[in-house]
NUTI-394535 format. One record per residue (C-alpha): residue number from 1; chain; x, y, z. Coordinates in Angstrom, 3 decimals, padded with zeros to 6 digits, m for minus. Example, Ala and Ser with C-alpha at 12.3 -4.5 7.8 and 13.67 -1.06 7.14 Angstrom:
2
REC / fivo / gupa / xx / yy / zz
REC / 1 / A / 012.300 / m004.500 / 007.800
REC / 2 / A / 013.670 / m001.060 / 007.140
This chain:
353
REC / fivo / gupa / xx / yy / zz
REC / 1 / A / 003.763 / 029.954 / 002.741
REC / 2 / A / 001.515 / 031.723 / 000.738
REC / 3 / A / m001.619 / 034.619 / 001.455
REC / 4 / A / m004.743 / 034.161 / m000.262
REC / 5 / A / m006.574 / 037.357 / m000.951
REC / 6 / A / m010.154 / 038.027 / m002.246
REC / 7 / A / m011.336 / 041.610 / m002.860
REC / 8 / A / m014.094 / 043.298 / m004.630
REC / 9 / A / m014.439 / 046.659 / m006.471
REC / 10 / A / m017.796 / 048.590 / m005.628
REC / 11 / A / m017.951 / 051.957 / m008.202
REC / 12 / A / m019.786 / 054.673 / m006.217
REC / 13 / A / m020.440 / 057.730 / m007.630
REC / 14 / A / m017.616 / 059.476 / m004.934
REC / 15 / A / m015.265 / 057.290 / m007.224
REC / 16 / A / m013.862 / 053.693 / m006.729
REC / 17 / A / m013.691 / 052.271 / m003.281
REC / 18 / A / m011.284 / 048.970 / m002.616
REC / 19 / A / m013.400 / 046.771 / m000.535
REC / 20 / A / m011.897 / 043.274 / 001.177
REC / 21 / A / m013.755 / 040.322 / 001.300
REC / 22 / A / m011.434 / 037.721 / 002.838
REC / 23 / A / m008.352 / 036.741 / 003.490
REC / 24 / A / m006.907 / 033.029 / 004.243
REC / 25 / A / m003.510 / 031.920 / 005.105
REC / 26 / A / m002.295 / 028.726 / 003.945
REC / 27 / A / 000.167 / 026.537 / 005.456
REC / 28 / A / 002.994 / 024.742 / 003.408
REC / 29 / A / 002.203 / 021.322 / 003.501
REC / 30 / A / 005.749 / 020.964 / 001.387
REC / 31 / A / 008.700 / 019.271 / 003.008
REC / 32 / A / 011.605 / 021.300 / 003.890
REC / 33 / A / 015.628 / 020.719 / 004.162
REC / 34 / A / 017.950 / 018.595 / 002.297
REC / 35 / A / 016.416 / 015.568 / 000.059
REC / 36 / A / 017.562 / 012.400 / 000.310
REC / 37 / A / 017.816 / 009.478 / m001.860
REC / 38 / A / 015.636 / 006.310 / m001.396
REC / 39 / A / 017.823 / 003.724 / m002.577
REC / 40 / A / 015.862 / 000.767 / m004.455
REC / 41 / A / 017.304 / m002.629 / m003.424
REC / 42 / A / 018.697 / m005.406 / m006.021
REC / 43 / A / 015.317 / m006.399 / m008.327
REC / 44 / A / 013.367 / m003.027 / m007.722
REC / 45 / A / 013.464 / m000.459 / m009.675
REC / 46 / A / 014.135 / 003.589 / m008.556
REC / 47 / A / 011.549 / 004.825 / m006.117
REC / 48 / A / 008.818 / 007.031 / m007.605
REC / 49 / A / 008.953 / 010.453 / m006.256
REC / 50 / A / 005.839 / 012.803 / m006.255
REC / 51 / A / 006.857 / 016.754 / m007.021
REC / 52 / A / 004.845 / 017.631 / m004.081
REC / 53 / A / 006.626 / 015.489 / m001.383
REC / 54 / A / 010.299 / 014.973 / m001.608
REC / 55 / A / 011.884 / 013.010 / 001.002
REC / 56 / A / 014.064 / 014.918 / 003.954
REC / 57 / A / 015.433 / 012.699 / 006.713
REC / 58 / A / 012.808 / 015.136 / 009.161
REC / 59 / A / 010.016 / 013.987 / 007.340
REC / 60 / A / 010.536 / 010.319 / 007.011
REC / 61 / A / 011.282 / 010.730 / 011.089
REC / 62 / A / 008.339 / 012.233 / 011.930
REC / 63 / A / 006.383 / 009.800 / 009.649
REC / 64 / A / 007.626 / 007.194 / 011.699
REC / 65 / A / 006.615 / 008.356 / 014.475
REC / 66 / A / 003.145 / 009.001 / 013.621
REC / 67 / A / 002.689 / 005.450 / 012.414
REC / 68 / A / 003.274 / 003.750 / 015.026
REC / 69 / A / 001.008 / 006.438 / 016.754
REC / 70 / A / m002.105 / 005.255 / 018.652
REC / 71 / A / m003.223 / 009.492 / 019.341
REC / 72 / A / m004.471 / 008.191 / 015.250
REC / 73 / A / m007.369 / 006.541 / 016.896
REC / 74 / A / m010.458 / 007.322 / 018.321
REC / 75 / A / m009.895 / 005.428 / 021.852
REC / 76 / A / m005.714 / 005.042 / 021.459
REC / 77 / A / m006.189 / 001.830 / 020.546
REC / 78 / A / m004.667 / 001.302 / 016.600
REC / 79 / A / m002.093 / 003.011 / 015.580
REC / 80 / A / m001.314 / 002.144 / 011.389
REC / 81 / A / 001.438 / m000.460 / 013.060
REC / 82 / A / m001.293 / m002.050 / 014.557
REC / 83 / A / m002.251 / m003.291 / 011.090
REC / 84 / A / 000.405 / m003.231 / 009.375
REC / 85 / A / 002.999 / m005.075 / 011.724
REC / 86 / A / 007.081 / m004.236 / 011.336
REC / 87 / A / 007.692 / m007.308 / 012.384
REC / 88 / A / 005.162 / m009.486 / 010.191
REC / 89 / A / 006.604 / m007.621 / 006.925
REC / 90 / A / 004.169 / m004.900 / 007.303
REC / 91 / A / 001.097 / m007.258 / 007.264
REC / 92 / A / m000.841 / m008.897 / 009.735
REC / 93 / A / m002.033 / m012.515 / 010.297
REC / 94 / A / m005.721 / m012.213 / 010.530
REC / 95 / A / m008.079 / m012.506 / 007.648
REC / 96 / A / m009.543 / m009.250 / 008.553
REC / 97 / A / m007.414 / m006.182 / 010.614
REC / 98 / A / m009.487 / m005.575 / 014.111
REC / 99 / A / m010.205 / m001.772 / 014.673
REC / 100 / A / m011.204 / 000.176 / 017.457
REC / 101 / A / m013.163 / m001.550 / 019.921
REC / 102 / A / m012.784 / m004.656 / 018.456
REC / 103 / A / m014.629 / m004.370 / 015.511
REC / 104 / A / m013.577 / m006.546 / 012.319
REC / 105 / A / m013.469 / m004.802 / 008.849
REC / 106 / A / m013.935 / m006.485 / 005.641
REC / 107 / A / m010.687 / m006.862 / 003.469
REC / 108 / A / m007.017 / m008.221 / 004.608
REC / 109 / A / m004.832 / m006.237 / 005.025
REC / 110 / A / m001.659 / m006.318 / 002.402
REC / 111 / A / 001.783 / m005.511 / 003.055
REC / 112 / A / 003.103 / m001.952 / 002.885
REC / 113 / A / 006.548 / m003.029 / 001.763
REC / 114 / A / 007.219 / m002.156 / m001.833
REC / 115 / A / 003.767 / 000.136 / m001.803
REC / 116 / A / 005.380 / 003.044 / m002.981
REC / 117 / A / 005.340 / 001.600 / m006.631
REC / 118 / A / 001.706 / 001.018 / m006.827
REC / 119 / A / m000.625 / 003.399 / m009.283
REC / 120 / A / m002.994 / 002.551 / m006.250
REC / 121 / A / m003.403 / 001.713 / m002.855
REC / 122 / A / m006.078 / m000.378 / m001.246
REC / 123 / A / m007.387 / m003.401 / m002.807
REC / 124 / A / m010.001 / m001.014 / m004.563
REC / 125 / A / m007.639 / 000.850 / m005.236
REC / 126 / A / m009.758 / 004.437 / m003.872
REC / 127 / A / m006.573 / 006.020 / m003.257
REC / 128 / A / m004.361 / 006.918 / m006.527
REC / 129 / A / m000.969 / 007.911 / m004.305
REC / 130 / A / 000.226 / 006.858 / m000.654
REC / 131 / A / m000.652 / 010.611 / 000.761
REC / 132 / A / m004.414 / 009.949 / m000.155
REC / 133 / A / m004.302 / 006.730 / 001.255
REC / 134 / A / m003.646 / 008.060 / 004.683
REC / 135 / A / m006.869 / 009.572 / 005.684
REC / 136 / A / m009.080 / 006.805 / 004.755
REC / 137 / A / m008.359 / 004.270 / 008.082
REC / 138 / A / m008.383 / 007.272 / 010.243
REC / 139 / A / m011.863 / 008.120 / 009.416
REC / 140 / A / m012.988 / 004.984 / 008.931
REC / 141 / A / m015.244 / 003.689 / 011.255
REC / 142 / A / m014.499 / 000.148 / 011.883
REC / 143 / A / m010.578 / 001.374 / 012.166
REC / 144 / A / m009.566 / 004.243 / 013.566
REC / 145 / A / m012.468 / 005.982 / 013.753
REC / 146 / A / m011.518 / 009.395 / 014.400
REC / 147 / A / m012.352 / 012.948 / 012.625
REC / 148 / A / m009.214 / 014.602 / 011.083
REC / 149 / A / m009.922 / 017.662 / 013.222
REC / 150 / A / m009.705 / 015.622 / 016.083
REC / 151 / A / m006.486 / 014.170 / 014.828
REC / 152 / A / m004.573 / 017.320 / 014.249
REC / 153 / A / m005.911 / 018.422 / 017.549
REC / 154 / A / m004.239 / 015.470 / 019.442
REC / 155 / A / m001.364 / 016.291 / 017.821
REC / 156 / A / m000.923 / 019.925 / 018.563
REC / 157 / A / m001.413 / 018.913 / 022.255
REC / 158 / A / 001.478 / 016.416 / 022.008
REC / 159 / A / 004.497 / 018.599 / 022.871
REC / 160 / A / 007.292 / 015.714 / 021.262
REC / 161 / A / 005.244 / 016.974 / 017.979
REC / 162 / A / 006.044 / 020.765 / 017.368
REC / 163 / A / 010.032 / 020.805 / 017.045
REC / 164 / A / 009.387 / 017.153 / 014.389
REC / 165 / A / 006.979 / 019.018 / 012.547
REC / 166 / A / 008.986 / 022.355 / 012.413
REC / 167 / A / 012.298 / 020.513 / 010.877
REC / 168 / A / 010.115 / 018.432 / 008.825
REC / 169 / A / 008.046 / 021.705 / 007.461
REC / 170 / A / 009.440 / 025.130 / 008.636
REC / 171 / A / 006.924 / 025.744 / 011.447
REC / 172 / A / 005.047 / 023.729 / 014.410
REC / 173 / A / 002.098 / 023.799 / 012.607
REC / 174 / A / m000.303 / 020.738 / 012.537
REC / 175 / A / m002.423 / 019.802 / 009.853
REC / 176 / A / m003.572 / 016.554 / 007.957
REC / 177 / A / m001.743 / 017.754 / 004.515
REC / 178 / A / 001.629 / 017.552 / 006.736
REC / 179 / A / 000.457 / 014.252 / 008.562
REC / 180 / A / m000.237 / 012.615 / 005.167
REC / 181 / A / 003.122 / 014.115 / 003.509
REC / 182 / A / 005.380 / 012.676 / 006.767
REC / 183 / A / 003.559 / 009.421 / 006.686
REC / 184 / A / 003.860 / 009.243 / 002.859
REC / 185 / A / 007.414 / 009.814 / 003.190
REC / 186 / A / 008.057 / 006.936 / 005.703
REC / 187 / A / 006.136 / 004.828 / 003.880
REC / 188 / A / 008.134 / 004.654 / 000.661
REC / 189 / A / 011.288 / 003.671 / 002.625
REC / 190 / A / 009.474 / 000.257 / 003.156
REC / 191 / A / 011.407 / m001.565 / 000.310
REC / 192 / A / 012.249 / m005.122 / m000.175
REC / 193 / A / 014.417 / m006.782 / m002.561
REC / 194 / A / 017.592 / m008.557 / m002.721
REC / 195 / A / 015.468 / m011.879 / m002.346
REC / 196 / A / 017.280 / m015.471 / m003.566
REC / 197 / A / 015.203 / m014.729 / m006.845
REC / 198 / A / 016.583 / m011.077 / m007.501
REC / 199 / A / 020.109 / m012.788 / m006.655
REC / 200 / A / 019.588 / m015.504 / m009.525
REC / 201 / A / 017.710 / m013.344 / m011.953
REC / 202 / A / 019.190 / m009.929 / m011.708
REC / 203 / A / 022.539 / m010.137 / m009.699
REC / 204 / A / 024.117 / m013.174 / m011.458
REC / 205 / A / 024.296 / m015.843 / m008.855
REC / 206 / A / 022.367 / m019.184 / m010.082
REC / 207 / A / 023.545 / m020.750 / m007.047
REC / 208 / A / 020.767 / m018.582 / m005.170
REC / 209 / A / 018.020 / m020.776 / m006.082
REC / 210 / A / 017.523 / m024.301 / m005.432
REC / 211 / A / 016.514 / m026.627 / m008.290
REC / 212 / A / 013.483 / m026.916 / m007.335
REC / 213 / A / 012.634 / m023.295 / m007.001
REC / 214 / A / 014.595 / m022.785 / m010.721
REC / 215 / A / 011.559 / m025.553 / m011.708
REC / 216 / A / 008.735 / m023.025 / m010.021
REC / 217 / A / 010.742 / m020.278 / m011.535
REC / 218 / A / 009.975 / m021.729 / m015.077
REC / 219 / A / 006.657 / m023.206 / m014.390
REC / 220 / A / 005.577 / m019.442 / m013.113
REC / 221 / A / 006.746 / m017.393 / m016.218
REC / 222 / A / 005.297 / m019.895 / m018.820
REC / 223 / A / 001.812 / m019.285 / m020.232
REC / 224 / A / 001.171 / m022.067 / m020.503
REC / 225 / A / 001.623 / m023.274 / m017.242
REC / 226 / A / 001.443 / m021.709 / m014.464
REC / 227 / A / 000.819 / m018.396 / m016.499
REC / 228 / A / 001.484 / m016.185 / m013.049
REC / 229 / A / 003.666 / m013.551 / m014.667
REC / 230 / A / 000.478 / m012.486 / m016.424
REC / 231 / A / m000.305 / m010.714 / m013.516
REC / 232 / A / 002.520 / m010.927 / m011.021
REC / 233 / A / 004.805 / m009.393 / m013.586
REC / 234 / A / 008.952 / m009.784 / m014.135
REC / 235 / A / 010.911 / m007.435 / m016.320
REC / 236 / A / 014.359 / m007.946 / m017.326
REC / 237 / A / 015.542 / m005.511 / m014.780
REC / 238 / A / 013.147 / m005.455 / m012.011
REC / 239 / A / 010.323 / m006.814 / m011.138
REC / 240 / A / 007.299 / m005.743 / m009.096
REC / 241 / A / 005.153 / m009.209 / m008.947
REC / 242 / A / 002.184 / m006.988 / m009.566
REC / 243 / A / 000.749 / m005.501 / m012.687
REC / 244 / A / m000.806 / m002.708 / m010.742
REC / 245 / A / m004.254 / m003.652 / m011.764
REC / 246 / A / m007.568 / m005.069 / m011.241
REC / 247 / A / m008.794 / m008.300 / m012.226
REC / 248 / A / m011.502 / m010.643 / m010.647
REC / 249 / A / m009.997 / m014.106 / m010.316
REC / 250 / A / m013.116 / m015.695 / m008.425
REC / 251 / A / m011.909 / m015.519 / m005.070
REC / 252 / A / m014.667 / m014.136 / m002.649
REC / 253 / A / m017.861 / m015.730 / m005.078
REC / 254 / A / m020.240 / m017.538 / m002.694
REC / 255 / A / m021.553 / m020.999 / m003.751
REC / 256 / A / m024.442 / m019.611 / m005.370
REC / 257 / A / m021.612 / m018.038 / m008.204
REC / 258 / A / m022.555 / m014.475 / m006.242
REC / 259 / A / m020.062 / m012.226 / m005.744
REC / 260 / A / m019.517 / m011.324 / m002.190
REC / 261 / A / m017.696 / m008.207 / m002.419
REC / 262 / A / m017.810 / m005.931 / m006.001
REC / 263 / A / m014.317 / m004.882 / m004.750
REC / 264 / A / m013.489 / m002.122 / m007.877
REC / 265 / A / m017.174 / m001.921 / m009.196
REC / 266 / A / m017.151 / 000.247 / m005.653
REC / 267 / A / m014.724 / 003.080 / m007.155
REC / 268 / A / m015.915 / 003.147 / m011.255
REC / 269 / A / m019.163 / 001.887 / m011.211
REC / 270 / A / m018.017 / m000.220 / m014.485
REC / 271 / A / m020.017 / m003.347 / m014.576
REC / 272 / A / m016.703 / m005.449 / m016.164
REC / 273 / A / m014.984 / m004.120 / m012.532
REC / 274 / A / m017.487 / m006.359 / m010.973
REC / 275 / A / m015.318 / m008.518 / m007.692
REC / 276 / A / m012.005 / m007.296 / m009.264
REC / 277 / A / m009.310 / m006.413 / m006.721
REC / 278 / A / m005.670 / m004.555 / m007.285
REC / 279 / A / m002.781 / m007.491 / m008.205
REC / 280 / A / m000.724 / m007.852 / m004.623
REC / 281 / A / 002.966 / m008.132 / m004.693
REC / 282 / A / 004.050 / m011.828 / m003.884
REC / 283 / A / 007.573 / m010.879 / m002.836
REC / 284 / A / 007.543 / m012.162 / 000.723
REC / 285 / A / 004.443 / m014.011 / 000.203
REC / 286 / A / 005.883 / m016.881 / 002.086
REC / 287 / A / 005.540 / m014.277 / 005.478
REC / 288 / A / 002.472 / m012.418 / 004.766
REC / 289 / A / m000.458 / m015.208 / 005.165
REC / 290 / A / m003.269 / m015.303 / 005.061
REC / 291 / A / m003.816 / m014.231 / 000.977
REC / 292 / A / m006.364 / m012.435 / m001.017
REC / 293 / A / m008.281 / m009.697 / m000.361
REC / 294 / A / m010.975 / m011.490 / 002.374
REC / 295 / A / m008.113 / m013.732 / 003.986
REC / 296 / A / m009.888 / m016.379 / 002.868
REC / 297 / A / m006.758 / m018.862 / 001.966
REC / 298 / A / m004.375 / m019.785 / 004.696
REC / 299 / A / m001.008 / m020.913 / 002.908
REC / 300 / A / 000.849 / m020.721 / m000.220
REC / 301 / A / m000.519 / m024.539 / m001.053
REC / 302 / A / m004.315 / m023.397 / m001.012
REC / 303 / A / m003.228 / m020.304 / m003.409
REC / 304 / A / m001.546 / m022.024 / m005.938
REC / 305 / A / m004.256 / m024.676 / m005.983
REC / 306 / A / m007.442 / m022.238 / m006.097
REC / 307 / A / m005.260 / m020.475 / m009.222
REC / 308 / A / m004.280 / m024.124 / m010.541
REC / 309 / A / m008.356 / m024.126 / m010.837
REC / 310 / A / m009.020 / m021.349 / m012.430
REC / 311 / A / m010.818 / m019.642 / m009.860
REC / 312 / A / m014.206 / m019.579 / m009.342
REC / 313 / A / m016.627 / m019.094 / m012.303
REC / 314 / A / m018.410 / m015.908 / m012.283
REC / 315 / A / m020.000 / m013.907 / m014.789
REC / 316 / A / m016.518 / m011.154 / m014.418
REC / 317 / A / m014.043 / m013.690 / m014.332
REC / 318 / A / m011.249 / m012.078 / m015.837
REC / 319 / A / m009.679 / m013.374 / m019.168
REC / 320 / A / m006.566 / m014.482 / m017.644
REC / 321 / A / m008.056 / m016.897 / m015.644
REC / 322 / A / m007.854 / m020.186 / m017.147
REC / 323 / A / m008.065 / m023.845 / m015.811
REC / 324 / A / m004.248 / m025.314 / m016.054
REC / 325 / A / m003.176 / m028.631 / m015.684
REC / 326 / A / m000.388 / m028.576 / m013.128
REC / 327 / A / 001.390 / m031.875 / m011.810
REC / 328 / A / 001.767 / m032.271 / m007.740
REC / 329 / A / 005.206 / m032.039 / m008.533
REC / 330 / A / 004.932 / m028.197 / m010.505
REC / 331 / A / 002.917 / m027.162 / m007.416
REC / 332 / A / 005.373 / m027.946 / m004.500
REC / 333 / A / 007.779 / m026.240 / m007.177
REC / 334 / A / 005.872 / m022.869 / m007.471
REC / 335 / A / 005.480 / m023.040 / m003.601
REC / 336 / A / 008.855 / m023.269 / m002.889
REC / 337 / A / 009.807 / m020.879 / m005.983
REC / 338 / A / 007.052 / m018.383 / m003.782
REC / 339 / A / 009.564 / m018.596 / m001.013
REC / 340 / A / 012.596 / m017.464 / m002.770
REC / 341 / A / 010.535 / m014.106 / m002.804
REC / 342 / A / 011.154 / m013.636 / 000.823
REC / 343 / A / 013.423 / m010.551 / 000.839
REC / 344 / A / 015.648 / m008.256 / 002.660
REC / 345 / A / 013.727 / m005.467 / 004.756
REC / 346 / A / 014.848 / m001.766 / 004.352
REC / 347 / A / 017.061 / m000.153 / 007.756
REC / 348 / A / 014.309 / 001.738 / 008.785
REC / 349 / A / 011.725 / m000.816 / 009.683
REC / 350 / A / 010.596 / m000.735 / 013.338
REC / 351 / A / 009.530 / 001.678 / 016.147
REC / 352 / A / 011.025 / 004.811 / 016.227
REC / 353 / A / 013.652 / 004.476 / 019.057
C-alpha cells in the first residue's frame, strides 16, 4: 500500500504555516504470496511475465472465478466464458459473439488459448497486454454492458469474493486494477501445445504426422507455395503460428472492392492500416470455426482456398498476399496438416469447481 500526500506552503508574515491539500490512499493492485511457474507446453516457448502481475496460485483462482462470472454483465447474462467457451478451445461457434440482450457485435471472437504471447489483444489490437484487454467487453455496449463502478460494486456485495481477493492481494478490497490483474493471471494459464506437429517438429517423433500432413507441412513453410509461415510463423524451437501483426489479406472487402471494416486504421489512424487485422494463431484451428475476424468462412477448406486466391484485391492488400497456384491435392494436404495443430489443453481449463 502506499499514501499519497499533497500539501502546500502559504508564507504569512506570522512565519510559515504547513497547509494540507489532500490526501488519497491507494490500493495495491499487486499480487501477493508465493509465485508460481507457468509451464509452456512442448512447441511454445516460456510464458511472458509482466513485472506488475506475477502469478500466485490465489490469483489465477480468483481469476477463474471471475471469468466464468455473469455479476460481469449488465443483466447476468455473459460472463467472458460465455464467449470464450472452455469447452470449444476458448472460442465460440458463431460468426459474431451475442451480448447482453441478444445483441450481435461485429468481429469473431478468437481463441484465448496461447493469448498470453501476443504484443496485442483484439483483432485491432486496442489493447497492448491481457490486463488492458479486460475492461473493454465489460463496458462495451453490445457485450457486457456494464460501468466498472458497477462491476466492483457487484463484487463487494458477493460475500465468496472478500477472503479470494484478500489471499490473492492482502486485503478484501475490490477494484478493477485487481479484477484485471486476477483475470490476467488466469488467462495466461490457457496454453496449448504438444500438438502431432510440435511432436514431429520439436520432440523428435516423425511418426506423429501422417504423410499427408508431412506434404501440408512442406507445402505451408515454402514461399513459394503455400507461403503461410510468412505470417503464421515457425521457429526452430517454438512456434506461435502468428507473427503478432497486422496485415489486410482482403477478407471483409464488399463486392464493390470497399472495405467493410478498417479493422487497425481504427487504433493508428495510418492509412496503410486500412482493413488490416492482428495474425490469429492456427494451432487448433481445426476446433475453432468459423475463421477470420467477421466469421465470414466456415471451414478450414474455404480458408485455404480464399488464401490460395490471394484474397480479395483492395487498394491495402498487404504485400504478402499473392495469387499461388496450389493443386487439389496441396490443399486437402494443408487442411489436414491444419489439423495436426489441434493440441493439448492446459489442467486448468473449465469452471472453477
Amino acid at each position: 500500500m502506499r499514501d499519497w500526500f499533497s500539501t502546500a506552503y502559504a508564507g504569512l508574515a506570522t512565519g510559515l504555516v504547513l497547509v494540507s491539500v489532500g490526501c488519497h490512499h491507494k490500493v495495491s493492485d499487486r499480487p501477493v504470496g508465493q509465485t508460481v511457474t507457468i509451464a509452456a507446453p512442448l512447441g511454445l516457448p516460456a510464458v511472458p511475465i509482466p513485472a506488475g502481475n506475477p502469478p500466485t496460485a490465489a490469483a489465477i483462482a480468483l481469476g477463474k472465478k471471475l471469468f466464468c462470472d455473469r455479476k460481469l454483465s449488465v443483466d447476468g447474462s455473459v460472463a467472458c466464458s460465455s464467449c470464450h467457451e472452455p469447452a470449444k478451445y476458448y472460442s465460440g461457434d458463431e460468426p459474431v459473439s451475442t451480448g447482453v440482450g441478444g445483441m450481435k457485435g461485429v468481429r469473431n471472437a478468437p481463441t484465448l488459448l496461447n493469448a498470453a504471447y501476443l504484443p496485442f489483444q483484439f483483432w485491432d489490437g486496442r489493447a497492448a497486454s491481457l490486463e488492458q484487454q479486460v475492461e473493454g467487453p465489460i463496458v462495451n455496449p453490445v457485450e457486457m454492458n456494464q460501468s466498472l463502478a458497477d462491476t466492483v460494486r457487484k463484487l463487494k456485495e458477493e460475500t465468496a469474493y472478500g477472503p479470494m481477493f484478500r489471499e490473492a492481494f492482502g486485503s478484501d478490497e475490490v477494484s478493477i486494477g485487481r479484477v484485471e490483474k486476477a483475470l490476467a493471471s488466469y488467462e495466461r494459464t490457457l496454453l496449448s501445445g504438444n500438438s502431432a506437429f510440435d511432436r514431429y517438429m520439436y520432440g523428435g517423433d516423425k511418426a506423429a504426422l501422417s504423410p499427408a500432413q508431412v506434404r501440408g507441412l512442406a507445402v505451408f513453410l515454402a514461399p513459394n507455395r503455400g507461403n503461410c509461415a510468412a505470417c503464421h510463423t515457425v521457429g526452430a524451437q517454438s512456434a506461435l503460428f502468428t507473427d503478432g501483426k497486422f496485415h489486410n489479406t482482403g477478407e471483409g472487402v464488399d463486392s464493390a472492392g470497399e472495405v467493410t471494416d478498417v479493422g487497425r486504421y481504427h487504433q493508428t489512424q495510418v492509412t496503410t492500416d486500412t482493413g488490416a487485422f492482428l495474425t490469429p494463431t492456427l494451432r487448433n484451428a481445426a476446433k475453432t470455426a468459423p475463421y477470420m475476424h467477421d466469421g465470414h468462412l466456415k471451414t478450414l477448406k474455404e480458408v485455404v482456398d480464399f488464401y490460395a486466391g490471394g484474397g480479395n484485391s483492395n487498394p491495402y492488400l498487404d504485400k504478402e498476399m499473392k495469387s499461388i497456384h496450389l493443386s487439389g491435392q496441396d490443399r486437402a494436404d494443408l487442411v489436414d496438416f491444419l489439423e495436426s495443430l489441434t493440441g493439448d489443453l492446459s489442467n486448468d481449463v473449465g469452471p472453477p469447481q
